[in-house]
C-alpha positions in Angstrom: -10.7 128.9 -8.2 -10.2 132.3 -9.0 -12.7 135.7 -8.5 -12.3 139.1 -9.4 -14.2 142.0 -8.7 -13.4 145.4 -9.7 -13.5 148.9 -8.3 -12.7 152.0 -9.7 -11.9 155.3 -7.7 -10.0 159.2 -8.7 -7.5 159.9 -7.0 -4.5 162.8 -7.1 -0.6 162.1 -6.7 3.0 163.3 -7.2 5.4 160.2 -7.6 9.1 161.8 -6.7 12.0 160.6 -8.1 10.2 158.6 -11.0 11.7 159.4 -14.6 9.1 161.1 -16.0 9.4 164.7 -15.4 5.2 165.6 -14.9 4.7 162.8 -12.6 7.4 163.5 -10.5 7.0 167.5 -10.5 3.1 167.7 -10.2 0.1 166.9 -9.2 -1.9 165.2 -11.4 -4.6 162.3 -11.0 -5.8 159.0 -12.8 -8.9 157.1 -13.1 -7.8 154.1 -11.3 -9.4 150.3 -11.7 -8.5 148.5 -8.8 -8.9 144.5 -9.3 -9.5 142.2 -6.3 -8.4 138.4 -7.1 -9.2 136.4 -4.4 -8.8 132.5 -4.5 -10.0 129.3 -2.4 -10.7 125.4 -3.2 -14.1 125.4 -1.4 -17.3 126.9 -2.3 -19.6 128.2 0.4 -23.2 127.5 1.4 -24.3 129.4 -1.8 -21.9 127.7 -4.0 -19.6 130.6 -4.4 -16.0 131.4 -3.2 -16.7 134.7 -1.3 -20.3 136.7 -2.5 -19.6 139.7 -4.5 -21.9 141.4 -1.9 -19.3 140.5 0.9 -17.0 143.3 -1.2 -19.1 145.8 -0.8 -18.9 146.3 2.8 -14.9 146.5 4.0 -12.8 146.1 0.7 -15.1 148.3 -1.1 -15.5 150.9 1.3 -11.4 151.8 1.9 -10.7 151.3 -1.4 -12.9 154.0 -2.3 -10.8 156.2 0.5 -8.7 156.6 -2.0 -11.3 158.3 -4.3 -11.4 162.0 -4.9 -8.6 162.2 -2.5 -4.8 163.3 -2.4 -2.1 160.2 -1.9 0.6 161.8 0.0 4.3 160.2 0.6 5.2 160.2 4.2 8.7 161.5 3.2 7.4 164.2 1.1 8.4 167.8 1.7 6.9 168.6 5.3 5.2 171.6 3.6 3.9 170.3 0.6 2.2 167.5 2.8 1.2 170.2 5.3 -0.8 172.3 2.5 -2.1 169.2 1.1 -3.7 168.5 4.7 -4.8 172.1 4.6 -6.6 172.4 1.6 -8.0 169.1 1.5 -10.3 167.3 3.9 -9.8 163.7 2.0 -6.1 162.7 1.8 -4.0 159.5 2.3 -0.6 159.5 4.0 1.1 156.2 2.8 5.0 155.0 3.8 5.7 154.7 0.5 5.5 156.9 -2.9 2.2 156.6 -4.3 3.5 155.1 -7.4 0.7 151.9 -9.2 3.2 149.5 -7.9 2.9 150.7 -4.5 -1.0 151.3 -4.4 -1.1 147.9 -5.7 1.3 146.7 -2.7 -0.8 148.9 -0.1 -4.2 147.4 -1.1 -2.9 144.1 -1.2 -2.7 144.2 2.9 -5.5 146.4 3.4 -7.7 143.6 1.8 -5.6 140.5 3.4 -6.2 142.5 6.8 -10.0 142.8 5.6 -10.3 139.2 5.3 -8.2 138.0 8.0 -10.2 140.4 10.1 -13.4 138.9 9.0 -15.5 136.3 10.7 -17.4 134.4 7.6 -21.2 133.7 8.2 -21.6 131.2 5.1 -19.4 128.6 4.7 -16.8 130.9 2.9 -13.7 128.3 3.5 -9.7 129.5 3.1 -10.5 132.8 1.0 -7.3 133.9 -0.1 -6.4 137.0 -2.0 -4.6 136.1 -4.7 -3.3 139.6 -6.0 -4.4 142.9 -6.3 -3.8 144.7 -10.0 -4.2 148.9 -9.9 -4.4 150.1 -13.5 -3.5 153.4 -13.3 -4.0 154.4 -17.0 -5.7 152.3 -20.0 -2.3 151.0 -21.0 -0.9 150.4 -17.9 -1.0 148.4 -14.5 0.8 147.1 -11.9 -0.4 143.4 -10.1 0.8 143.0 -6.6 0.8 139.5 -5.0 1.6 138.6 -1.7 5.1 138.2 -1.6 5.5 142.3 -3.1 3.3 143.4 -0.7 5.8 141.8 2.2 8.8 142.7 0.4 10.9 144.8 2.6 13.2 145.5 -0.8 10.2 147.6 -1.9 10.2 149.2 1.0 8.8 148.0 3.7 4.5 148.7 4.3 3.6 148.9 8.1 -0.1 149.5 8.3 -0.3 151.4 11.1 1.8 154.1 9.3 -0.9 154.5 6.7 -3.5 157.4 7.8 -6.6 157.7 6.8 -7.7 161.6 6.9 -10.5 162.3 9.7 -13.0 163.3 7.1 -12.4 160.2 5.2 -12.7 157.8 8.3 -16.5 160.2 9.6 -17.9 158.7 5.7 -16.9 154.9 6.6 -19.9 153.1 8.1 -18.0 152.5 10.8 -15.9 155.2 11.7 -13.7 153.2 14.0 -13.3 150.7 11.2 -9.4 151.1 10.8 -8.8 151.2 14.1 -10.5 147.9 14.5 -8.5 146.2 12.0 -5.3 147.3 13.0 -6.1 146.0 16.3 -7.5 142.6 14.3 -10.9 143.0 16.0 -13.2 140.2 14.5 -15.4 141.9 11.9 -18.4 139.6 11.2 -19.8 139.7 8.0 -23.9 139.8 8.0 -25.9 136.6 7.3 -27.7 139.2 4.3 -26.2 141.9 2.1 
């Protein structure tokens, strides 16, 4: 069986090299919708694959990093990235251009970390995510599944090179919540949302 929950966030980027003159040139920002598919066979105590509450907490919260914040390219110009730091207290540094199909690639392991990372408190039995699809405009998406976000032909997604700016990690609940996932600390998940 198959859920979705959506999530919606602003965000600012340039994507270099694409075709289209704007995008690659400027900033500019879209009003993303972010959908989380996640899959299992089994239900849980409450007869549900995984409680929409549940996404709330982790998935919800650093997907909405991304929201009214700057995506920057690691291999950006060092002082473009640098003024972008300066003049903005919630950025993003990502290996990868901040292109739809790369966001969609990007939130595809932050949310299989998430649940990997998670210790389920109600039966929840082989939750899966299934794909991750970023619309960036009404028209247009791009739907990541697991074998894209692994895809070292896409270029290849390390998340421990993905930074999260500090003022963006002080409005997590946990502050120390990246850190704890890149580490795979066991995140437990409370019995009530």
């Amino acid at each position: 069986m198959l859920i979705r929950k959506l999530f919606k966030f602003e965000n600012a980027h340039i994507v270099r090299d694409c075709s289209t003159q704007r995008c690659s040139e400027n900033i500019h920002g879209h009003s993303y919708k972010v959908e989380v598919i996640l899959e299992s066979n089994y239900l849980d105590h409450g007869q549900m694959v995984y409680d929409f509450g549940l996404t709330k907490l982790y998935i919800k919260e650093l997907i909405d990093s991304f929201d009214h914040a700057i995506t920057l390219w690691s291999k950006d110009d060092k002082a473009y990235l640098d003024a972008m730091k300066r003049y903005s207290n919630r950025w993003i540094e990502l290996p990868v251009s901040p292109s739809a199909e790369q966001f969609s690639r990007v939130i595809y392991l932050i949310v299989e970390r998430v649940l990997a990372c998670t210790e389920m408190q109600n039966g929840e039995r082989e939750v899966k995510l299934h794909s991750i699809i970023v619309h960036e405009t009404e028209t247009g998406y791009a739907q990541g599944f697991k074998e894209d976000a692994h895809s070292t032909l896409m270029g290849k997604i390390i998340l421990e090179d993905i930074i999260f700016s500090k003022q963006i990690q002080d409005e997590w609940n946990d502050s120390k919540l990246w850190e704890k996932l890149l580490s795979h600390t066991l995140i437990k998940t409370p019995k009530k949302v």
